[in-house]
N, C-alpha and C positions, 0 to 999 in steps of 0.2 A: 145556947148561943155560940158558945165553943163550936159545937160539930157543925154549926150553919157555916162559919166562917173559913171552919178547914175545907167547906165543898167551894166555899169560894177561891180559896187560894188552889185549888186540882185545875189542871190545863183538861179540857175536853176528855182525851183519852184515859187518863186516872181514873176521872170523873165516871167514866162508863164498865173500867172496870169493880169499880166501888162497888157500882148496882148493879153489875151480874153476878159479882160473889156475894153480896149481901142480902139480893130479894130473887136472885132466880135460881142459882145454884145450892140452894140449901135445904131444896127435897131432892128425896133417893130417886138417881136415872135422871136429873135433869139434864144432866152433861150430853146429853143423846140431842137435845135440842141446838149443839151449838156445831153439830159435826153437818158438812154441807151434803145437801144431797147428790149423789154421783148415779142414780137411776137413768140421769140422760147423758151422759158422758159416753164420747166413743174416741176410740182409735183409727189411726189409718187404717188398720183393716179391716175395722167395723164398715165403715166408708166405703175403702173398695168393695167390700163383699153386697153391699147394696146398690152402690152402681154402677157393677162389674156387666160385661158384654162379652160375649163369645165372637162376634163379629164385628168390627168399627168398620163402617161404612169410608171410604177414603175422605169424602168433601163432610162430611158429619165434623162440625164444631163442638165443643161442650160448652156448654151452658152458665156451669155452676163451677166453684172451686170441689166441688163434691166429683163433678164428673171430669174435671181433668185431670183430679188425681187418680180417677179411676183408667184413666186413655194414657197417661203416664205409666202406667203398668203394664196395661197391655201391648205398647211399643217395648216394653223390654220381653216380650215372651217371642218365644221361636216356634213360626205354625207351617212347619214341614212335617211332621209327625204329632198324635195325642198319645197322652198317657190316660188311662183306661180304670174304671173301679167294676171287674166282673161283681160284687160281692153278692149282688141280685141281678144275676143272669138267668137264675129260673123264671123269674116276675117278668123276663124280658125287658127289663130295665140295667142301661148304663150310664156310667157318669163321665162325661169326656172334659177335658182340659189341656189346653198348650205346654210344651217343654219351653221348664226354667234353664235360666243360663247354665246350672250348675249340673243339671241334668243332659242339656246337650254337652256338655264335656265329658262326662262320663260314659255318655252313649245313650244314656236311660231313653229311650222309646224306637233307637233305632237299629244298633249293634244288643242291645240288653230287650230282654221282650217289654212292652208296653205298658203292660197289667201292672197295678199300683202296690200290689203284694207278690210280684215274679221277678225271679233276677236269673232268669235263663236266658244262654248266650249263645244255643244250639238249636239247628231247626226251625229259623223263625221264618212266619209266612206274613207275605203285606196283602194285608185288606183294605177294599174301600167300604167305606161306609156312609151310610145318608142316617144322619144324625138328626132325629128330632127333636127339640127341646122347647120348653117356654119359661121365654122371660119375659118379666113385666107384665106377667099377664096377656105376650103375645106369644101366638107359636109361632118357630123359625125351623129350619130344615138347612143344614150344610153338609157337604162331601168332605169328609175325614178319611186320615189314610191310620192304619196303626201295625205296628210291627210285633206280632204276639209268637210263642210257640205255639207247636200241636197239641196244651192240656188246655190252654190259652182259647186257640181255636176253636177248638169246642164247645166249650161253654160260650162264646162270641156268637157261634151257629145253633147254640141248642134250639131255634125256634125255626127263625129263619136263614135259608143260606145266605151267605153275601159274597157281594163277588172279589175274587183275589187277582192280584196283580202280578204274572209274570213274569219274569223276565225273555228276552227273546236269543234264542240258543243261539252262537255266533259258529259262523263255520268252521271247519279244522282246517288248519293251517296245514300242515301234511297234505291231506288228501289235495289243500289246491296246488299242492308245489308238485305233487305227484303227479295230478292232470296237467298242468300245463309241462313235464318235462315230456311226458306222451305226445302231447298235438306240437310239439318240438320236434321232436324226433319224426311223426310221422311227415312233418312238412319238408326234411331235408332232403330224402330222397325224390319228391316230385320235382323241386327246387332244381336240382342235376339232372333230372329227366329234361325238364324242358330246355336247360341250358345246352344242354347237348344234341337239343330239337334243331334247337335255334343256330347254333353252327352248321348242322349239315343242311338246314335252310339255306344259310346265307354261302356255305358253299357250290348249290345247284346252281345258285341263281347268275346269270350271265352281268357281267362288267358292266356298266352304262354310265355313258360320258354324265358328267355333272354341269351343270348349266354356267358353273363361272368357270369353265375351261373355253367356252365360246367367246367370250369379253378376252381372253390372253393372247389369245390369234389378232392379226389384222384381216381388217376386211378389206376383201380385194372386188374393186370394183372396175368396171370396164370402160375404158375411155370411149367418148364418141369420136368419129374420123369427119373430118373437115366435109364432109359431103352430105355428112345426117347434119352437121349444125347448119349448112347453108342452107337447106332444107326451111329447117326450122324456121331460119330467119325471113324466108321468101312468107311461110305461112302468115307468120306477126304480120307482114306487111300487106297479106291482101285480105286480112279480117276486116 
């Protein structure tokens, strides 16, 4: 009657730890039963890496708290350059991925070569590439660009060529200053040919009055004599 009475005086929580030290915990390993299970537990990165995209379409919304945290990441990456994993470049397989912020400060994929195990900063050639991949169970296809050396290159090409992106040579700066002081030069003496044409032109050629020298004269007109207007005046009179 005693020990009924002590269960009645325990608040709920006493109450239950009573009965798990006294009827479950008292065989060997029961302790395992009270640890929770963490089999489905994830992390943010578990998360992004499930519903991560190589491409966000621009008007594409997310859905889920799952995928905008995944499109939240992907606005922080920088996709002017990929960083590259040759490590199966014989199988003709590569694994492409956008530079981190931390990366684009450093240089990694554009001054520093591409490859995810190279930190060569001599020699680098830019390639494009058509990148095939599938996600989700769908295949996609994108034009990447990546900045590798020539040990790099290589193994990039071992199968197929790809095509590389040149730059376009600009012209010397000499050579234009040089040609244009030539067609300088050559123009000055025709320049004095003709001026000199042009004088002994305009000295052949004879004097001729100018048309407002005839407005500075007066015009001299000729009176009629009293015998032409009587004339006249007989005519008026017998029309």
């Amino acid at each position: 009657m005693a020990s009924r009475f002590s269960y009645l005086r325990m608040n709920p929580f006493d109450f239950h730890k009573h009965l798990i030290n006294n009827y479950i915990l008292t065989q060997k390993g029961a302790t395992k039963l009270l640890q929770r299970d963490t089999s489905r537990d994830k992390r943010d990165a578990d998360v992004i890496r499930e519903n991560h995209k190589f491409l966000w379409d621009d008007d594409e919304e997310p859905r889920t708290w799952e995928e905008r945290l995944a499109k939240k990441y992907y606005d922080k990456l920088f996709k002017e350059f990929c960083i590259t994993d040759l490590s199966r470049y014989k199988e003709n397989m590569f694994a492409m991925r956008w530079q981190t912020e931390q990366e684009l400060v450093v240089g990694k994929g554009q001054f520093i070569c591409g490859s995810k195990h190279c930190a060569k900063d001599e020699g680098l050639r830019t390639w494009e590439v058509n990148f095939a991949y599938k996600e989700q169970g769908e295949k996609k296809n994108a034009l990447v660009k990546l900045r590798l050396c020539d040990k790099c290159s290589t193994k990039l090409n071992h199968r197929h060529k790809k095509k590389e992106i040149k730059r376009l040579s600009k012209p010397n700066a000499t050579a234009s200053h040089s040609s244009s002081s030539t067609h300088s030069c050559d123009r000055t003496p025709t320049s004095t040919i003709n001026e000199s044409s042009d004088d002994t032109n305009e000295s052949r050629k004879t004097p001729e009055p100018e048309e407002s020298d005839i407005w500075r004269k007066p015009v001299e007109v000729e009176e009629p004599s009293r015998e032409d207007e009587f004339e006249k005046y007989l005519e008026h009179l017998l029309l």
